[in-house]
N, C-alpha and C positions, 0 to 999 in steps of 0.2 A: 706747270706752275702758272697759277693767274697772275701774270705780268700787269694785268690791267686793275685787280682788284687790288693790289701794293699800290700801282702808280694815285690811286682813287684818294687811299690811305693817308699819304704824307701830301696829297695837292692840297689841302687846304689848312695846313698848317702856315700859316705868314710867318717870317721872319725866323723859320728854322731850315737851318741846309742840313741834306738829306743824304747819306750816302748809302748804297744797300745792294746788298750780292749774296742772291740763295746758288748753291751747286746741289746735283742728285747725287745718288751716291758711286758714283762714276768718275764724279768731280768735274762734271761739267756745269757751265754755268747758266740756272736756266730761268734768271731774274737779275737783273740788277736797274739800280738808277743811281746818275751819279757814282758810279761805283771806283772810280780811275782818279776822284777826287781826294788830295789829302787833305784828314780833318783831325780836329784833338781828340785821342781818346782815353785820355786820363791813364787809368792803370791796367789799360789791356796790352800795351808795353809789358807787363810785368810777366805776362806769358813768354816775351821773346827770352827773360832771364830763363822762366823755366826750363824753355828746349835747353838753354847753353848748358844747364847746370846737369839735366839730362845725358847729351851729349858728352861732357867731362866723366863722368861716373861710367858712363861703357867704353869712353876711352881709356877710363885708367888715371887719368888726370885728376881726381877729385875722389875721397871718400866718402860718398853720404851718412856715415858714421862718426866722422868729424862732430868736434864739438864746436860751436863757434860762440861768443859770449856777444852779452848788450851792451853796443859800445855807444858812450855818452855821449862819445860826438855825431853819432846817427838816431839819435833818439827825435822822434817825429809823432805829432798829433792824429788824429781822424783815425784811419781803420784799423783795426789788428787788434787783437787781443795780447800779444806778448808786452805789451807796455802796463797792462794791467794784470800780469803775473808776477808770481812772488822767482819763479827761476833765474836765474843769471846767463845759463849756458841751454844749449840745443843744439840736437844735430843737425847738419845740415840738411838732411831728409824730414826732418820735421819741423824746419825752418819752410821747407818748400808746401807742406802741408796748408801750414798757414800762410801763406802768401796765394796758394791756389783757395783755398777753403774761404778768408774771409779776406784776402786782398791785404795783409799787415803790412805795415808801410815801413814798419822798424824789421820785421823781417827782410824785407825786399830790401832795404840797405846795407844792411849785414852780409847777406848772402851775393848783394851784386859786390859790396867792396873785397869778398873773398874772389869771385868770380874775375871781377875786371868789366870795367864798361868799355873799355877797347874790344874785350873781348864776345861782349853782346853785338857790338858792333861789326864784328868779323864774320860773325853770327849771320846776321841779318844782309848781309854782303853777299854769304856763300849760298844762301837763298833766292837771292836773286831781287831780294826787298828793295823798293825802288822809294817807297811811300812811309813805309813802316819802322818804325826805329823807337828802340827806347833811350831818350835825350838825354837822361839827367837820373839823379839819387830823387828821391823823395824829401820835398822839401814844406816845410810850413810858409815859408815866405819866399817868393821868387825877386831876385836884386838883376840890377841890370847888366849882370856878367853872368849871369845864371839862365842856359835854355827859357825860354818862357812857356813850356807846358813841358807835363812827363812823358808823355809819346804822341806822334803822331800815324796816321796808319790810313792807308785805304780800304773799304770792303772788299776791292775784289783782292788784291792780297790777303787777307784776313779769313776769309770764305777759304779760298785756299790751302792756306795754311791748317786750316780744322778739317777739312775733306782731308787733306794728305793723312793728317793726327787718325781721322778716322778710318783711314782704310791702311793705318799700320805703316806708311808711307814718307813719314817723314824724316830723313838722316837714316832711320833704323826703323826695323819692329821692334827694336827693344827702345831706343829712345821715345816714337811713339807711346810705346805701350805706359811707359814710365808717366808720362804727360799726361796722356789719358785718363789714367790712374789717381792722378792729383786732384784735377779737372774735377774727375767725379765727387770729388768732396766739398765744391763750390757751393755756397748757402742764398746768394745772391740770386733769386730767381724772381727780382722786381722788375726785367726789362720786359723783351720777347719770351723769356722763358715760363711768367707771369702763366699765361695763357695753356699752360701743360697742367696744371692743378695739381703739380708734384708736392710733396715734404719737401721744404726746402734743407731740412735737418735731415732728411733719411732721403736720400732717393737714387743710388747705387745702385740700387734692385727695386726696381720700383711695380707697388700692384697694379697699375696700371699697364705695366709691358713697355710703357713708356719712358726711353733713357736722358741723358743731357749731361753732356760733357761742356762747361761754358766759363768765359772770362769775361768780366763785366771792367766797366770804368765811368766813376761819374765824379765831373769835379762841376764848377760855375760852370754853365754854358754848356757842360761835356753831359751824354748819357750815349753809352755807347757797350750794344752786347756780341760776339761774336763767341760760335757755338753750333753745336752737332748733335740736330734730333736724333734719336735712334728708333724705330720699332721693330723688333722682330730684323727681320735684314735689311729692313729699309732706313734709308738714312737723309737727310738732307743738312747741309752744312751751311752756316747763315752769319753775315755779319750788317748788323744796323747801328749804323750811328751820326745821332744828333749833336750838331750843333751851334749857338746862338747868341746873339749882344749880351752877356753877363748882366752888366747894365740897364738892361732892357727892360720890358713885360717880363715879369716871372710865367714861361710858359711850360715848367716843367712837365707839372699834371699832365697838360696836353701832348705834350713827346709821352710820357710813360702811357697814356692812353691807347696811343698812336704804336708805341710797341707792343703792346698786348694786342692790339689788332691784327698786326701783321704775326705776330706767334698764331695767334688763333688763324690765318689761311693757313700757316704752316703747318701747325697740326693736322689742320682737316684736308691737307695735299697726301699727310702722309699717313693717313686710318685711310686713305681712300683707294691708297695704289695697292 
């Protein structure tokens, strides 16, 4: 892994911090900068609901056939599609659909107040997460008794967590597998994953040979992707994320540049081995 052709990539970004941790498919880690740093990463939190919700469903704990309705007092702006559907109710497996698929933020409070954020948190304890934690519900305005971001997270935690997802590893093969599963139906492929030339609507099976299981998060200041190439049996497991003075320069553009850069070494690490 070109250690040096990353470090090239984010040095001359001014006034964005940088965190970044690629593993092989081994799960070793064989890139990072700044990687031990915790940073905001908006709704890639949303992943840790997944595992819980995973996890409850091979315990026994949880039906994903459940139905759970849209409750008025979690109703929330920006991503998801369930706020712009005519349904009331959903199962909880298809709740989790869109929470992986398009990040739905009224899904993701639904499903975590079924769940328990004690119990995310227990979650993320039994892991051994030091950095990573999903803070709070989904909120439109944050007040000052309210977390001040939705998660925060390290890369090399992060990188981790997607190697273990990927090699079947995590909790269970069958929790994995379940997560994986989800994953695959993420449409978000404007960070690092930019740089794969997938369908972001189709790419489960993709003609390319080329796979991507990934959770993104982008709020003010936040762009943040964490995610597991696949080709053929090769894998490399990656988390990158930006971030920066809200207030500041709008230097978006140049982070999303910046992740399509380091997708494209990625890719070409992993057509080459």
């Amino acid at each position: 892994m070109p250690q040096q052709s990353i470090d090239e990539v984010v040095s001359t970004s001014g006034g964005v911090e940088w965190a970044i941790s690629i593993r092989d498919a081994s799960g070793r880690e064989v890139a990072r900068t700044n990687a031990d740093r915790t940073l905001n990463t908006a709704s890639i939190g949303k992943l840790l609901l997944l595992v819980e919700v995973a996890r409850k469903r091979e315990a026994g704990e949880l039906n994903g056939a459940d139905l759970l309705g849209r409750d008025p007092e979690l109703l929330v702006a920006d991503s998801g599609l369930w706020q712009h559907l005519d349904v009331e109710k959903l199962s909880i497996d298809d709740l989790c659909v869109l929470i992986a698929s398009v990040s739905d933020n009224v899904a993701t409070n639904v499903v975590l107040k079924r769940v328990g954020l004690q119990a995310v948190r227990t979650l993320a304890e039994s892991l051994s997460l030091v950095h990573t934690a999903l803070l709070d519900y989904v909120r439109d305005r944050r007040g000052p008794d309210d977390p001040p971001t939705l998660s925060t997270g390290s890369a090399s935690e992060l990188s981790e967590m997607m190697s273990r997802l990927s090699r079947q590893a995590l909790l269970s093969p069958a929790v994995s597998e379940q997560v994986n599963a989800w994953l695959a139906t993420g449409v978000d492929l404007s960070m690092v994953a930019s740089a794969l030339g997938l369908d972001p609507l189709a790419h489960t099976r993709s003609v390319r040979t080329m796979t991507i299981h990934n959770k993104t998060g982008a709020d003010a200041g936040v762009r943040a992707d964490t995610g597991t190439i696949g080709r053929n049996a090769r894998r490399l497991s990656y988390a990158v994320i930006a971030n920066w003075e809200p207030s500041g320069p709008d230097v978006a553009d140049g982070v999303l540049s910046r992740m399509r850069a380091i997708g494209s070494i990625l890719r070409t690490s992993i057509e080459r081995e």
